[in-house]
LUMBAMI-510978 format. One record per residue (C-alpha): residue in one letter; x negated, y, z. Coordinates in steps of 0.2 Angstrom, whole numbers, padded with zeros to 4 digits, always signed. Layout:
BEGIN
AXYZ ...
***
This chain:
BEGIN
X+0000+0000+0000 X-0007+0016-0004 X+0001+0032+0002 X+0001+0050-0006 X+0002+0065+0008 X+0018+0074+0010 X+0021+0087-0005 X+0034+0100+0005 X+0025+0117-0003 X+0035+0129-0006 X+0037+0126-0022 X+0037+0108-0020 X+0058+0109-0028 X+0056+0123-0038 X+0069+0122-0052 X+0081+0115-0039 X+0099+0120-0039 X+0109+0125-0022 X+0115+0108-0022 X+0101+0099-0022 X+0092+0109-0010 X+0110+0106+0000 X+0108+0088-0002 X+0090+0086+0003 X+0093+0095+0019 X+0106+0083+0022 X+0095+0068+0021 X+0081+0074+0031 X+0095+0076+0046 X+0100+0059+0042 X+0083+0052+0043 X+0080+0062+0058 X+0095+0054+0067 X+0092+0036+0062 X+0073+0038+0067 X+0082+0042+0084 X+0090+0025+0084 X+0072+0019+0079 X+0085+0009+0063 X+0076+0001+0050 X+0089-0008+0037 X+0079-0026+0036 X+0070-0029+0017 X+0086-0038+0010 X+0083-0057+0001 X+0088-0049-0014 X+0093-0032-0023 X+0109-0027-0019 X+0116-0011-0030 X+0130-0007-0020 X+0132-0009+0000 X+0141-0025-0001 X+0134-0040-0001 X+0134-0053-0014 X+0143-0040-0025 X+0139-0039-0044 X+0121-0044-0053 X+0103-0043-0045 X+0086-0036-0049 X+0087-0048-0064 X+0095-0035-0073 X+0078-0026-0074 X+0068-0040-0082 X+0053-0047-0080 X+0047-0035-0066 X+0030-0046-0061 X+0015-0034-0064 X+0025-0022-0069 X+0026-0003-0065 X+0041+0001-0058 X+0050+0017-0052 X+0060+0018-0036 X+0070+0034-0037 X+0076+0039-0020 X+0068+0027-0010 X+0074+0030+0007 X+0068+0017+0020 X+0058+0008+0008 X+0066-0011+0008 X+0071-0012-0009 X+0055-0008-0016 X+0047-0018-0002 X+0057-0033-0008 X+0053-0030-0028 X+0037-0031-0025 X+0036-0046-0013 X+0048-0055-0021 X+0044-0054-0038 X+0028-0046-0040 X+0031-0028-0046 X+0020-0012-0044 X+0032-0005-0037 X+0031+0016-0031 X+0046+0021-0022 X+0050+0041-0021 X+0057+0051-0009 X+0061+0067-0007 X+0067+0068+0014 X+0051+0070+0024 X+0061+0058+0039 X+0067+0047+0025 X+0049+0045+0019 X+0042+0044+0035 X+0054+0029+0040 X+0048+0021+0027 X+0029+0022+0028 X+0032+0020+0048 X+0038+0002+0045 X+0030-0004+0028 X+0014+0004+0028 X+0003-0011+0022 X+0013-0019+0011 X+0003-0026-0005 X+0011-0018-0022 X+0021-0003-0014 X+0014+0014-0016 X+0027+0026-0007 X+0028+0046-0010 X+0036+0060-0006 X+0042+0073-0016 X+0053+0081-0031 X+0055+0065-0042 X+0053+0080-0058 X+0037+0085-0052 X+0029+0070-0049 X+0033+0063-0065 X+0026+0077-0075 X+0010+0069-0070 X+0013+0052-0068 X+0008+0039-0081 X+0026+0032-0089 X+0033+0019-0079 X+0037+0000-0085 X+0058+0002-0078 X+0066+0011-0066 X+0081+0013-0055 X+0090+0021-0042 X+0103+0015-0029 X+0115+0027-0024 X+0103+0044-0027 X+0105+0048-0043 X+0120+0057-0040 X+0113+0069-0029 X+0104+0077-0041 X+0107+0089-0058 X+0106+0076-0070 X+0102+0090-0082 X+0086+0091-0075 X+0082+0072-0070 X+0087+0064-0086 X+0075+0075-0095 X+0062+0070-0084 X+0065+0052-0083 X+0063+0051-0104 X+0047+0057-0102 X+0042+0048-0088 X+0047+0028-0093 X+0038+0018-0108 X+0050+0019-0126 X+0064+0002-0121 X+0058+0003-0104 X+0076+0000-0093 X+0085+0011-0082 X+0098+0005-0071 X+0106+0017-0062 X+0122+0012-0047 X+0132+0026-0043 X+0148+0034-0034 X+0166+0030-0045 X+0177+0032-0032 X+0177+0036-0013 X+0184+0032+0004 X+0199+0042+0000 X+0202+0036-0016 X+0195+0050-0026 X+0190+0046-0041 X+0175+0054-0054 X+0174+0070-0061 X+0176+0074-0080 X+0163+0087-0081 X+0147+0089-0077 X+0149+0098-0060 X+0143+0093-0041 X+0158+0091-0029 X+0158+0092-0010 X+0154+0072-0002 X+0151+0066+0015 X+0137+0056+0022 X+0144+0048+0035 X+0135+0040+0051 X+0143+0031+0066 X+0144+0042+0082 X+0137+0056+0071 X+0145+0070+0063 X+0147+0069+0045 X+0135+0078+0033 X+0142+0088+0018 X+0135+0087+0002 X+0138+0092-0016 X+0137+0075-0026 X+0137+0073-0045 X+0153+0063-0044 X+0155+0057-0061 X+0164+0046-0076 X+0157+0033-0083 X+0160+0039-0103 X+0150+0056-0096 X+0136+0048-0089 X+0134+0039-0105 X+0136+0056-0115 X+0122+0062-0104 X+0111+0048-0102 X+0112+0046-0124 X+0110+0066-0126 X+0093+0062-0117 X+0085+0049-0126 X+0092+0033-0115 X+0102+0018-0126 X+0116+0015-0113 X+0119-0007-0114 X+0134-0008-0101 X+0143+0001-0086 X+0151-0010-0074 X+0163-0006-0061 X+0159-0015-0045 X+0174-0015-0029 X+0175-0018-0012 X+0176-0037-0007 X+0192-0028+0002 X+0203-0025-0010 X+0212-0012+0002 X+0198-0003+0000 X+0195+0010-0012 X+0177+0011-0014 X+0171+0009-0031 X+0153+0010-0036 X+0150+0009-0055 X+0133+0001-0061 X+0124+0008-0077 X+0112-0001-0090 X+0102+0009-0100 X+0087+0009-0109 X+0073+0024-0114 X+0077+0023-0134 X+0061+0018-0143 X+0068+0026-0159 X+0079+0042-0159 X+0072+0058-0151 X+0082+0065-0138 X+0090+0081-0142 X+0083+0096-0134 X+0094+0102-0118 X+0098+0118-0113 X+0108+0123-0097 X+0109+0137-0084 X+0098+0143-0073 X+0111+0139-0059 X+0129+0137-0056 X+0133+0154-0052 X+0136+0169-0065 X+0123+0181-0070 X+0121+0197-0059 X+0131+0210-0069 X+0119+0224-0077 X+0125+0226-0094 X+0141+0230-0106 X+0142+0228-0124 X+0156+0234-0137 X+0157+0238-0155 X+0162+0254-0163 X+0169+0254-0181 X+0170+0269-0194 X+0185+0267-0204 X+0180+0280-0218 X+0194+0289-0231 X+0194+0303-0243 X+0200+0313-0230 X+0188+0308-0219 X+0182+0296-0200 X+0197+0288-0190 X+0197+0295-0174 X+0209+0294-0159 X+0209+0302-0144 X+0207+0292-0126 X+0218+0298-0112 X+0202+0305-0104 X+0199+0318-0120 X+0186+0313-0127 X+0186+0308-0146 X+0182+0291-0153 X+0182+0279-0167 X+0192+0262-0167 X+0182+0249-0154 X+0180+0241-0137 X+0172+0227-0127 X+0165+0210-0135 X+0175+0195-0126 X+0167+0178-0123 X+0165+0168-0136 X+0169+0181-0149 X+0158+0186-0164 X+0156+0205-0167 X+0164+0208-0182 X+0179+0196-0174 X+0179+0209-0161 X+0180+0225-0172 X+0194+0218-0182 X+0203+0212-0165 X+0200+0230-0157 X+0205+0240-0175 X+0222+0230-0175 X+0226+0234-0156 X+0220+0251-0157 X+0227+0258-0175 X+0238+0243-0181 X+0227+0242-0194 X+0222+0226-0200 X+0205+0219-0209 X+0195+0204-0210 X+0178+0199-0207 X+0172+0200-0225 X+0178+0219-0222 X+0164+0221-0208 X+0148+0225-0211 X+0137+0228-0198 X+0127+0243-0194 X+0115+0239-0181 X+0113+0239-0162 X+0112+0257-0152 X+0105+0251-0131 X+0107+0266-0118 X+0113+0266-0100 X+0122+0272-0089 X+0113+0273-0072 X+0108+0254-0068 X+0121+0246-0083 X+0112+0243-0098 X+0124+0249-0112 X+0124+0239-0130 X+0134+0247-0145 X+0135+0239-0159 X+0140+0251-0174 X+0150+0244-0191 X+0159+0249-0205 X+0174+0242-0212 X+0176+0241-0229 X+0192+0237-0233 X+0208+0237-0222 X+0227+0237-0225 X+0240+0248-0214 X+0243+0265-0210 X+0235+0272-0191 X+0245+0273-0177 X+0246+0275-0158 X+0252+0259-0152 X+0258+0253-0135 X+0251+0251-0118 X+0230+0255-0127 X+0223+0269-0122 X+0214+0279-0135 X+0232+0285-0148 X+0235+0299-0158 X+0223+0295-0174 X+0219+0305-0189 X+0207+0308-0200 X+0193+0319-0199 X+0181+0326-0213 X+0162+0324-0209 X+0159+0343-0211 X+0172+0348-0199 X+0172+0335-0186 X+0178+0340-0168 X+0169+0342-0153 X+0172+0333-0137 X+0168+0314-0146 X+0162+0298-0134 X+0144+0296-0133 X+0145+0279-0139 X+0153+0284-0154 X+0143+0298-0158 X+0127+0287-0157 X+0136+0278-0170 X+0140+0290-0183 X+0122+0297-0182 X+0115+0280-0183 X+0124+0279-0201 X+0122+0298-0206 X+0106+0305-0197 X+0111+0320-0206 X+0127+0324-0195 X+0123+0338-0185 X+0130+0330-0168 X+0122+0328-0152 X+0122+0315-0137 X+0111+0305-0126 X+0097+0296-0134 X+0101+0279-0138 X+0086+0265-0147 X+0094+0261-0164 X+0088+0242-0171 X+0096+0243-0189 X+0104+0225-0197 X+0096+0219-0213 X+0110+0220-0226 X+0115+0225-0243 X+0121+0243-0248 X+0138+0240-0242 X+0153+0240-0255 X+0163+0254-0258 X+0177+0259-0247 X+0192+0252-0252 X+0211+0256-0244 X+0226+0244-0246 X+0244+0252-0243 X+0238+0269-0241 X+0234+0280-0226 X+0243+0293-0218 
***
């Protein structure tokens, strides 16, 4: 048995989420309390992938093991890994990221021929690590972003190396998994303890194998495995994989972290609606002048948005092959970073008109060489950004021009008023 010294720098977890940081608190109280006991589970005569006995395959489904490197993920008192490696002769380095958890284990199996225990962030130490023969994990890998440990366990098993994974379906009161990849509030319980709350990636099977493909692993089988008392709820489901020696894995990409971005900017889209008489503009209920345009929703394109804020605003109506884009405009506005982007639209159909409930109404048409004063800022950055040459002044604004072609002429369906 060879031991590597604790790793609990600070940035031992960095790329953590809440949750996980949550969860590995947890088990270092539990480890604290069962050290208390002085508890050691005994090394069992074979693997077991749930807590019940004599329920569902053994460490069979992982091969010939014997001299082979294999990876414990979430090790905890050490007896499964113990128990591979005496019983059928595997390299065995079982990982653990609770300092009382890894201290339980090393306490009682220090010694032991073929186990090699650490602890630590099961991503770090793999970044490093040569890539391991097989791997597994008994009830862990739900505590962690599987966004982030897939990734790592790709890179860190040998191409058709398996990767058997048991895991929560269904708990004590009968809830059952998630459909989205999002951590939910579990217990760990212990007798005569308080329960200790964690946030558990909870879920269904059909996800696990969308995530486990979209990262470079062959899922083989998943098997739901019940409580030998069928008034029990309990189910744990048991997942066969293997790293996929022939399709890349796609590249991920996720979050920093479950919560929303501080707010510190605002973006919107201003749009010149140009005639023979001249600009649309209308004026907001505050006084000031300004052309058609408003804020960019989720999921919307910009030239979505302009023709979404022309129709509510005027009652005009365009589409995208109507927009051209001008070019971004980025001010602010004490610590809100504004972004403008400016367009023209080419083409439209409808006659301008205040309409219900919007707040900028009374719309006309302005010529160029007579245009009022009083206009947004945000909409005079715009004008000037498409005619330097009008003489109107505002803030300063950085102006990134769009590559694109001289724009069609202007064309009006229906006529204006």
């Amino acid at each position: 048995m060879s031991q590597v010294p604790s790793s609990n720098a600070p940035d031992s977890r960095i790329g953590c989420s809440a949750p996980e940081f949550l969860n590995a608190d947890a088990w270092t109280v539990y480890g604290r309390r069962q050290l208390n006991r002085d508890f050691m589970p005994p090394v069992p005569q074979h693997l077991n992938w749930t807590p019940w006995d004599g329920v569902g395959p053994g460490a069979e489904i992982l091969g010939d093991i014997s001299g082979r490197r294999v990876l414990d993920i979430g090790s905890g008192a050490g007896h499964h890994a113990v128990h591979l490696a005496r019983a059928h002769g595997a390299h065995m380095t079982a990982i653990e990221q609770s300092p009382t958890q890894h201290q339980r284990a090393v306490g009682t199996h220090a010694g032991v021929p073929g186990v090699r225990f650490v602890q630590g962030d099961v991503v770090d130490y793999l970044r490093t690590a040569e890539p391991f023969d097989a791997a597994y994990a008994i009830g862990t890998m739900a505590f962690t972003d599987p966004h982030r440990t897939l990734p790592a366990l790709r890179d860190g098993l040998r191409p058709g190396a398996p990767l058997v994974l048991s895991l929560l379906h269904t708990d004590l009161h009968d809830c059952g998994p998630s459909t989205t990849v999002a951590p939910r509030e579990q217990m760990i319980l212990l007798r005569d303890d308080p329960p200790l709350p964690t946030r558990m990636w909870v879920l269904a099977p059909q996800l696990w194998e969308e995530l486990l493909t979209e990262h470079g692993f062959r899922v083989e089988a998943i098997d739901l495995l019940r409580h030998p008392d069928e008034n029990v709820p309990v189910v744990q489901q048991l997942i066969r994989a293997r790293r996929d020696a022939e399709r890349l894995a796609r590249i991920s990409s996720r979050p920093r972290t479950t919560r929303p971005p501080a707010p510190h900017a605002a973006i919107g889209v201003g749009a010149i609606v140009l005639s023979d008489q001249g600009v649309l503009l209308g004026r907001h209920r505050r006084g000031t002048l300004e052309l058609p345009g408003g804020t960019v929703e989720a999921g919307e394109s910009l030239e979505a948005t302009v023709i979404r804020e022309l129709a509510e605003e005027t009652g005009l109506t365009a589409r995208l092959d109507d927009v051209t884009l001008l070019g971004t405009l980025v001010d602010h506005v004490e610590d809100v970073v504004r972004v403008t982007v400016g367009a023209l639209v080419n083409a439209w159909q409808g006659r301008p008109a205040t309409q219900p409930h919007e707040s900028v109404g009374d719309w006309a048409w302005h010529p160029l060489d007579r245009l009022p004063d009083g206009l947004f800022v945000c909409s005079a950055q715009i004008l000037t950004a498409w005619r330097p040459d009008l003489p109107i002044d505002h803030t300063p604004a950085h102006f990134t021009p769009y590559a694109y072609r001289t724009p069609p002429p202007v064309t009006v369906v229906d006529g204006i008023a």
